[in-house]
RODO-2510 file (C-alpha; in nm, 4 decimals, decimal comma):
residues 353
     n   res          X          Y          Z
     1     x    -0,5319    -1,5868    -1,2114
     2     x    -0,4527    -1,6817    -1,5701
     3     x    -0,1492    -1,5103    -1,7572
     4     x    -0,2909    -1,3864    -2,1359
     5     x     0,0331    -1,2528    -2,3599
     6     x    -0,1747    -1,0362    -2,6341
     7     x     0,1108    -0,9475    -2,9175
     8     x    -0,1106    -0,6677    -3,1286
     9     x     0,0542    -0,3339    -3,2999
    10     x    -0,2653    -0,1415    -3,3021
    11     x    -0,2710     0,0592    -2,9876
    12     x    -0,6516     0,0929    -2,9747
    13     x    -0,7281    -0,2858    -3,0507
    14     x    -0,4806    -0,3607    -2,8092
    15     x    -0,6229    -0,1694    -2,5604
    16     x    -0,9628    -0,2109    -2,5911
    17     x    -0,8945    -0,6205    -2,5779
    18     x    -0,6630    -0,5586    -2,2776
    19     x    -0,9429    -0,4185    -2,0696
    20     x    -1,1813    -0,6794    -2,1807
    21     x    -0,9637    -0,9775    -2,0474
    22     x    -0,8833    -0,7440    -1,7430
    23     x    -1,2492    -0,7333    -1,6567
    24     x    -1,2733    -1,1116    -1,7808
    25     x    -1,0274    -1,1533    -1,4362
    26     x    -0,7390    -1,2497    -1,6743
    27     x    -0,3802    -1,0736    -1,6126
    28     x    -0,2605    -0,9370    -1,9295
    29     x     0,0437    -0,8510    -2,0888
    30     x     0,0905    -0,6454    -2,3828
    31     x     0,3459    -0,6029    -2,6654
    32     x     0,2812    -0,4025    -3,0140
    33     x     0,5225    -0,6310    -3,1991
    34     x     0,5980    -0,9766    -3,2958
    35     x     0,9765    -0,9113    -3,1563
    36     x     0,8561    -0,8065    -2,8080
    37     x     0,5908    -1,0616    -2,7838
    38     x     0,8303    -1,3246    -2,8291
    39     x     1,0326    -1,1763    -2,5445
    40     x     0,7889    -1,1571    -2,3433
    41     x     0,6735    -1,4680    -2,3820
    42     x     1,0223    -1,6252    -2,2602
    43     x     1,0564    -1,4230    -2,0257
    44     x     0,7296    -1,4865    -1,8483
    45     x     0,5442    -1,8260    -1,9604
    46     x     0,1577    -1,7001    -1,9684
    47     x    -0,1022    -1,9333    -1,9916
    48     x    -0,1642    -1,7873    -2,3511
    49     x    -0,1108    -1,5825    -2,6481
    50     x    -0,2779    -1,3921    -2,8409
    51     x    -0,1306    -1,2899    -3,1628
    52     x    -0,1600    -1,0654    -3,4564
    53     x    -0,0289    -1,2128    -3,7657
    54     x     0,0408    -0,8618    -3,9704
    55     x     0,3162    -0,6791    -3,7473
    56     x     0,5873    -0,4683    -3,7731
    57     x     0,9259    -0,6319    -3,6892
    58     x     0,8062    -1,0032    -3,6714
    59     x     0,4850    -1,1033    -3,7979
    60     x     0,2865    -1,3794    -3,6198
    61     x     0,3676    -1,6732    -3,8244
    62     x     0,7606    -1,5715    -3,7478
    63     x     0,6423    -1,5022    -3,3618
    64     x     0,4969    -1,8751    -3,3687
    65     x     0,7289    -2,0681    -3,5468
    66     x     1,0143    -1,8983    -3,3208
    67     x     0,8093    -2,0115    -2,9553
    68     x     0,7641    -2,3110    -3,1385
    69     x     1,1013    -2,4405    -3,1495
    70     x     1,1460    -2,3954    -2,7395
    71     x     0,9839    -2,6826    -2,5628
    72     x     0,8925    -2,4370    -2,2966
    73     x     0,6989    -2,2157    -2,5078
    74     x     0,5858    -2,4346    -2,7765
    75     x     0,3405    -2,5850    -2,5660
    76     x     0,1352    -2,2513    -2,4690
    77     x    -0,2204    -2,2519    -2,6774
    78     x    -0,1916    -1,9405    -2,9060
    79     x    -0,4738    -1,8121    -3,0690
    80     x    -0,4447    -1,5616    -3,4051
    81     x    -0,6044    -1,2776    -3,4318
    82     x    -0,5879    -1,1465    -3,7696
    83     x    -0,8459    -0,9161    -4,0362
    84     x    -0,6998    -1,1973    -4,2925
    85     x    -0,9986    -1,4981    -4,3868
    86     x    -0,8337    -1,6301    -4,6484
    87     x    -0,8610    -2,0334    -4,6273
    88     x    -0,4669    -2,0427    -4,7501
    89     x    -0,3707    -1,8169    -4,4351
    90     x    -0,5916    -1,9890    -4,1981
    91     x    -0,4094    -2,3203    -4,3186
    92     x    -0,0498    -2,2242    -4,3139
    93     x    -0,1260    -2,0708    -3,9101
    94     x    -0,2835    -2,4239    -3,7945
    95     x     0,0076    -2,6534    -3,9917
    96     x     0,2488    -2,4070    -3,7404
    97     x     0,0359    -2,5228    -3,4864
    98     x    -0,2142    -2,2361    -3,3854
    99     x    -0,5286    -2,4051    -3,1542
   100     x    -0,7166    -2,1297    -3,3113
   101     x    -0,8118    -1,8382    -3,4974
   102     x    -1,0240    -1,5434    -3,4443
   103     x    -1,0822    -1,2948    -3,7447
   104     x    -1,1873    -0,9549    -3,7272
   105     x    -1,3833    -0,7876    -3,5777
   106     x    -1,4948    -1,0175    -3,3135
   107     x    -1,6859    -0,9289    -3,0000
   108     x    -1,6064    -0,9881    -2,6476
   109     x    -1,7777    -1,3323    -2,5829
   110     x    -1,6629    -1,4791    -2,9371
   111     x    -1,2799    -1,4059    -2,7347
   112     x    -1,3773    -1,4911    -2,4057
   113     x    -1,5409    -1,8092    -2,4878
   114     x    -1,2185    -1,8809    -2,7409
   115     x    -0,9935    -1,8353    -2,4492
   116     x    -1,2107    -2,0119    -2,2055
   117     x    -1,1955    -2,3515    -2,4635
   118     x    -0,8455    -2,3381    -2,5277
   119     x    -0,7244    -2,3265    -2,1287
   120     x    -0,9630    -2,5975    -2,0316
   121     x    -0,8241    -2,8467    -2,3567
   122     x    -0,4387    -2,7292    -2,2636
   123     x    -0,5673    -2,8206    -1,8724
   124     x    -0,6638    -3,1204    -1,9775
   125     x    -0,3843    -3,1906    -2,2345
   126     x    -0,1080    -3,0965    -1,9037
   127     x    -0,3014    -3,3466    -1,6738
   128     x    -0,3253    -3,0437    -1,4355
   129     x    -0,6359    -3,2181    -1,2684
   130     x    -0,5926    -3,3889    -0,9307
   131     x    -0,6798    -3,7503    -0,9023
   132     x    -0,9216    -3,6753    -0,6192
   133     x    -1,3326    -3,7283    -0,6159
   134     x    -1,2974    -3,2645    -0,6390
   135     x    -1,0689    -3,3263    -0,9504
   136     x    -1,2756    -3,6193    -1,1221
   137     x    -1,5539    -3,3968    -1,1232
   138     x    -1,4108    -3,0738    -1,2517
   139     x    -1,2739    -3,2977    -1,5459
   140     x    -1,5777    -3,4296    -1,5714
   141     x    -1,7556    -3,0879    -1,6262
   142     x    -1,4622    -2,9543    -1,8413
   143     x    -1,5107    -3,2369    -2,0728
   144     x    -1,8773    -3,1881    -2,0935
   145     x    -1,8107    -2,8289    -2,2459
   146     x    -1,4981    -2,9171    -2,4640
   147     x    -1,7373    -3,1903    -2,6241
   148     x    -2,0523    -2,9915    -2,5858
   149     x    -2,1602    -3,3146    -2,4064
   150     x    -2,4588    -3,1689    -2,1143
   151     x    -2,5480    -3,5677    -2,0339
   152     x    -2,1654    -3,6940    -1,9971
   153     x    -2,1512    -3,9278    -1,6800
   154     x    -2,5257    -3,7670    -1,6014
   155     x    -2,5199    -4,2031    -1,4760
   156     x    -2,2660    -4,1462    -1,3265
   157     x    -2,3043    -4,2171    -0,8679
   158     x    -2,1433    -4,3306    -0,5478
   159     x    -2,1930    -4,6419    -0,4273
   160     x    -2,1852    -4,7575    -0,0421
   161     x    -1,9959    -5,0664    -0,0317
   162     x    -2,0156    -5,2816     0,3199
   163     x    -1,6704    -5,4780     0,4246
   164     x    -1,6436    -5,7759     0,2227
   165     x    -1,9296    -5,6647    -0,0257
   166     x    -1,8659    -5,7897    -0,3903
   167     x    -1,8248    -5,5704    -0,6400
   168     x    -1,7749    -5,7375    -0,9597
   169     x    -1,6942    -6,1366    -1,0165
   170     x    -1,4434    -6,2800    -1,2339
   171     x    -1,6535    -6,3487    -1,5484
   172     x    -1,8752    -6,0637    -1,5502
   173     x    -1,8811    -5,8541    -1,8556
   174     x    -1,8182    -5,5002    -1,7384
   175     x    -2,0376    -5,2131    -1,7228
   176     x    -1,8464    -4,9523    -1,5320
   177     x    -1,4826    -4,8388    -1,4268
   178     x    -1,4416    -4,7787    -1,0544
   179     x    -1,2813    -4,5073    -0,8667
   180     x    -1,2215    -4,5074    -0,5108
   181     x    -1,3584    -4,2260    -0,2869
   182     x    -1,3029    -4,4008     0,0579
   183     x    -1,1506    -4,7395     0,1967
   184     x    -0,9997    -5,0052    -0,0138
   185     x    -1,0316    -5,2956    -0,2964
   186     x    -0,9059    -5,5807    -0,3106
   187     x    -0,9215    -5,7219    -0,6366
   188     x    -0,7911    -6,1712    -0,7040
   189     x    -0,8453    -6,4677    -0,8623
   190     x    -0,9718    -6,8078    -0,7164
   191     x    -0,8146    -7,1341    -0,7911
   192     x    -1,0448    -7,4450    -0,8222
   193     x    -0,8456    -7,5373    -0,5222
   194     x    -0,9906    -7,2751    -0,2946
   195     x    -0,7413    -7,0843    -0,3026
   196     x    -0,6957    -6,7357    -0,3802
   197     x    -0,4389    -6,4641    -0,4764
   198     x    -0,4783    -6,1148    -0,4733
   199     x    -0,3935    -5,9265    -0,7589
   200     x    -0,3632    -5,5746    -0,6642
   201     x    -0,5369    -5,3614    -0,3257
   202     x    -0,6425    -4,9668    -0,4502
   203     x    -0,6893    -4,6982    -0,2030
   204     x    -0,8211    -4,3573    -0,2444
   205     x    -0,8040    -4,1958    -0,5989
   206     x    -0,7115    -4,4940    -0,7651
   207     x    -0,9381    -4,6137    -1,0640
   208     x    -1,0051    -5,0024    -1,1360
   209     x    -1,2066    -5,2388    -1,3427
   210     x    -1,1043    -5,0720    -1,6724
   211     x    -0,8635    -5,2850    -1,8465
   212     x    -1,1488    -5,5340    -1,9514
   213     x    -1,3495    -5,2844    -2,1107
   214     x    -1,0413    -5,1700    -2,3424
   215     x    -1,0244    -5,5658    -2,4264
   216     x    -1,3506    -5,6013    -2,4675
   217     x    -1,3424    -5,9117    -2,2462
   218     x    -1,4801    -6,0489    -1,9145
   219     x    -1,3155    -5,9808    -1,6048
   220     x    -1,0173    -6,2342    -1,5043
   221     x    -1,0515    -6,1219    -1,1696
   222     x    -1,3349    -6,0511    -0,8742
   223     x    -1,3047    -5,7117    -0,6773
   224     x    -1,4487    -5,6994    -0,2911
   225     x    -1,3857    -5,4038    -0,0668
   226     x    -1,1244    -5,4597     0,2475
   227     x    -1,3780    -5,2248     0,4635
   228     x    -1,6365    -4,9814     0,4227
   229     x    -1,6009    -4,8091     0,0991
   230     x    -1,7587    -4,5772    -0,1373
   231     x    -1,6671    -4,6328    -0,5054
   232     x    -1,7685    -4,3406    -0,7959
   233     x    -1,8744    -4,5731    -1,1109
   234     x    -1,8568    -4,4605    -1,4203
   235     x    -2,0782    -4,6494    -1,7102
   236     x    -1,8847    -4,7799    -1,9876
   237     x    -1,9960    -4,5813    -2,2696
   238     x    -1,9343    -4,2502    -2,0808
   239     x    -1,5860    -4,3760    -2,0471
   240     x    -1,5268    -4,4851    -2,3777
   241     x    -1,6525    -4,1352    -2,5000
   242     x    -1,4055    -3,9817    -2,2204
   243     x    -1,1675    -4,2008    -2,3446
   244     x    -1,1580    -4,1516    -2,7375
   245     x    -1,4024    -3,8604    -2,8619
   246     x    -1,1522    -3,5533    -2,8396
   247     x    -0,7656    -3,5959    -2,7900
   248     x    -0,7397    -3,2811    -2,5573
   249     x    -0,9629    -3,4981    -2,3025
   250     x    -0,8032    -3,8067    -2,3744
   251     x    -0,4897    -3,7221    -2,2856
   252     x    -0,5121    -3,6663    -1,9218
   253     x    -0,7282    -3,9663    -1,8804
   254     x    -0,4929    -4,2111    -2,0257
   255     x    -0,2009    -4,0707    -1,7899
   256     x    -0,4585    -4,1230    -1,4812
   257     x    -0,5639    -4,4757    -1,6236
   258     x    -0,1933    -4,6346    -1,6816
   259     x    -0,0881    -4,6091    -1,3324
   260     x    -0,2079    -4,9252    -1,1755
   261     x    -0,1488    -5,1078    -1,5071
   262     x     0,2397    -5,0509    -1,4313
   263     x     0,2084    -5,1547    -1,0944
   264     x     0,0118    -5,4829    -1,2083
   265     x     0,3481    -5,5648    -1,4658
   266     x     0,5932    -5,4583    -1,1393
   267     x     0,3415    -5,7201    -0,9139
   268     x     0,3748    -5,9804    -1,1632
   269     x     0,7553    -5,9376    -1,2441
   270     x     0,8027    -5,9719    -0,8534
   271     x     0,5982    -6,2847    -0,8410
   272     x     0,8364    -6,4394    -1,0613
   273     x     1,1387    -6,3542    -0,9659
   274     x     1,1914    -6,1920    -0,6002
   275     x     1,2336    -6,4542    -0,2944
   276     x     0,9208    -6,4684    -0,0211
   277     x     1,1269    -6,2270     0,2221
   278     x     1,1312    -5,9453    -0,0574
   279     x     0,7751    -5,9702    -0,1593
   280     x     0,6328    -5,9261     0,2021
   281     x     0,8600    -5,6640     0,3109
   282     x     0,7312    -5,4649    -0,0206
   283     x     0,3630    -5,5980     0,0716
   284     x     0,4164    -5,4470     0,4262
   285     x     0,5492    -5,1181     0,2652
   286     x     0,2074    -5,1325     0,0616
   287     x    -0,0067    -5,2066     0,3403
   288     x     0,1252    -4,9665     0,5518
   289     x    -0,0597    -4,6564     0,3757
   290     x    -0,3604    -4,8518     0,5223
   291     x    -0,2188    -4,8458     0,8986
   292     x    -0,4364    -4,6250     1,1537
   293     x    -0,3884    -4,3355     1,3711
   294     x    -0,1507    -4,5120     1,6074
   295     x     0,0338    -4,6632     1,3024
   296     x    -0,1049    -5,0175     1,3286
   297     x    -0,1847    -5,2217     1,0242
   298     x    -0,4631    -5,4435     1,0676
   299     x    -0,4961    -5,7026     0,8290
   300     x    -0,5244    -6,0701     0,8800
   301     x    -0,2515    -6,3158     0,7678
   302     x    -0,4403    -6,4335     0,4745
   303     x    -0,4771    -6,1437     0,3066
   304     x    -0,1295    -6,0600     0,3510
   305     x    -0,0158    -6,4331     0,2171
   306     x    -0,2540    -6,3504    -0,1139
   307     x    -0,1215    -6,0244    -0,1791
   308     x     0,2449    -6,2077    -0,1605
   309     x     0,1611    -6,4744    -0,3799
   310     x     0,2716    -6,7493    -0,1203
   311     x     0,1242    -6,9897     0,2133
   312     x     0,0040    -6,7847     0,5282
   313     x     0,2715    -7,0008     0,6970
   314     x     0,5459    -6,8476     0,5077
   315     x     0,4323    -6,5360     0,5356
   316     x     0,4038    -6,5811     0,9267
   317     x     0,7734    -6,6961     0,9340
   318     x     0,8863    -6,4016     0,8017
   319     x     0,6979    -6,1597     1,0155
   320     x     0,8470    -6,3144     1,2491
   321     x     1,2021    -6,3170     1,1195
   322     x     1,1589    -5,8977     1,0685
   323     x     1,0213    -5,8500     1,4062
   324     x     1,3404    -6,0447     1,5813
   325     x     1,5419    -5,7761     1,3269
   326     x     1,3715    -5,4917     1,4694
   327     x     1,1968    -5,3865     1,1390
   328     x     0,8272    -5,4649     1,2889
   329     x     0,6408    -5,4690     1,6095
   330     x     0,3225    -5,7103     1,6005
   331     x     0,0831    -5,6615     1,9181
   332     x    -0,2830    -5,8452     1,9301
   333     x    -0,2149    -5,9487     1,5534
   334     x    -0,1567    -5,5975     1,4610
   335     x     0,2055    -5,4920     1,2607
   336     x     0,3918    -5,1973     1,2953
   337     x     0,6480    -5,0910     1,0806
   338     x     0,9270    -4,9524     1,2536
   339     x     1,2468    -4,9424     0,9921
   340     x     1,0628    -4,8964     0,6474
   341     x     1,3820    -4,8021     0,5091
   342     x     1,5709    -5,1333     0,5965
   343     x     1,2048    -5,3334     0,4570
   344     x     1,3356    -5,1330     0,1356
   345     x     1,6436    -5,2731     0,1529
   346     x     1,5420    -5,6129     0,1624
   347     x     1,3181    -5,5443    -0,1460
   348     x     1,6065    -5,3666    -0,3263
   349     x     1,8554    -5,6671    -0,1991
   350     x     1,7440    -5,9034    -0,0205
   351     x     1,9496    -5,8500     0,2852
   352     x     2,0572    -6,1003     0,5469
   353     x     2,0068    -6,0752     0,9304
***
């Protein structure tokens, strides 16, 4: 249940808006000056505030500019609720940094619906959704109201992918981004020499394909899934739109979407600089959120030799090298990690035996 601070000083508006959020399923609390509404409003964070601006004590431009200077409060959407239209008024609320402003009298869905647009902007604005198929879609239908937007993503669908199905070639210009709902993706280049590398593997709730769209290029890279998969695609001008029409939507977004480009710098970085050992006991720790029920990875040499940037043959040496030091067991091809906490000391240091 949401937490609604309404700062008012006349008893029968105050009341009469109290029981309207009450029935609205809101939890209110009430204070008839500026003075106790800023109290209040330290004391017990709510998920907005309503405010008066002409009070006794501390008006609401002194109530805002004072929760404005704590980094706690100053990010709480507060909405003014004043008799006062005046343009000049309106102006010096919003440069304090009011995310609205109701005049009145106003009736009970002009408020609700006010209230309503400002949590879903600050949700989205906090990145309170979860990166899940449940939480895509919520933001999804949150963003459709914050930009009045009915047909946002309407294209949007799941797609069945079969074990080694191809997904997008290095070349093609891109029409979606990808999120995961089930399995995995790999995504790597080819070499005219045949061989391949493997740029990055995403598991569930992780988006991909994006960073070509934002370029406005081709991809570099060709994606096939690991096993069977399902993959939500998004077209690209419902992501663009997601992406730049309305700053409260953005926001979120762009924390979601930078994730995997930090791990791509980290995967590069490591190419360059850390020995074979450290970059397969870090590919084993990244493999090993794909091991099964009885805590066996299954994933053939190759792949694991691409995703470390080196020969299969090196790759096998060290297996073999961290299964004499007790930090794997491999049975019928399968690995087990056994000490992940000494693999991340050899990615930290690159211990000896």
């Amino acid at each position: 249940m949401k937490r609604i601070l309404l700062i008012e000083d006349n008893a029968e508006i105050r009341e009469n808006t109290s029981e309207i959020l009450g029935l609205a399923n809101y939890e209110v609390l009430t204070a008839e000056n500026g003075k106790i509404g800023v109290e209040l409003a330290q004391q017990e964070s709510p998920d907005l505030i309503i405010c008066d601006i002409m009070m006794p004590e501390l008006d609401g431009y002194g109530v805002l500019h004072i929760l404005g200077k704590n980094a706690e409060t100053a990010k709480i959407p507060f909405i003014f609720l004043t008799a006062k239209t005046e343009k000049s008024d309106i102006r010096k609320g919003m440069e304090l940094g009011a995310d609205d402003y109701l005049t009145k009298p106003f009736d009970d869905t002009e408020l609700l619906n006010a209230i309503e647009t400002r949590l879903r902007k600050h949700a989205m604005r906090s990145n309170e959704y979860q990166t899940t198929p449940e939480g895509l879609d919520i933001f999804i239908r949150d963003a459709q109201k914050v930009l009045n937007l009915k047909d946002l993503c309407k294209d949007k669908k799941v797609k069945q992918i079969k074990k080694k199905g191809e997904i997008f070639s290095a070349g093609d210009m891109p029409q979606f981004i990808y999120f995961v709902k089930t399995g995995n993706i790999k995504t790597y280049k080819s070499h005219p020499e045949g061989k391949e590398l493997i740029t990055n593997i995403y598991q569930e709730n992780d988006f991909f394909g994006f960073e070509p769209i934002l370029e406005n290029v081709t991809y570099e890279e060709s994606a096939m899934a690991l096993q069977d998969s399902e993959v939500v695609m998004i077209p690209k001008n419902d992501f663009l739109t997601l992406l730049y029409s309305h700053p409260d939507v953005s926001a979120g977004f762009i924390t979601l979407l930078c994730k995997k480009v930090a791990d791509r710098e980290k995967q590069l970085l490591n190419l360059a600089y850390s020995s074979v050992r450290q970059r397969t006991a870090e590919a084993l720790l990244k493999v090993n959120q794909l091991k099964d029920e009885r805590d066996k990875i299954n994933i053939s040499r190759d792949d694991l030799a691409k995703i470390v940037g080196t020969a299969s043959e090196s790759v096998i040496r060290v297996l073999s090298d961290f299964r004499d030091e007790g930090l794997i067991e491999i049975e019928s091809g399968k690995i087990k990690v056994i000490q992940p906490a000494r693999l991340e000391k050899v990615v930290r240091w690159n211990v000896a035996r």
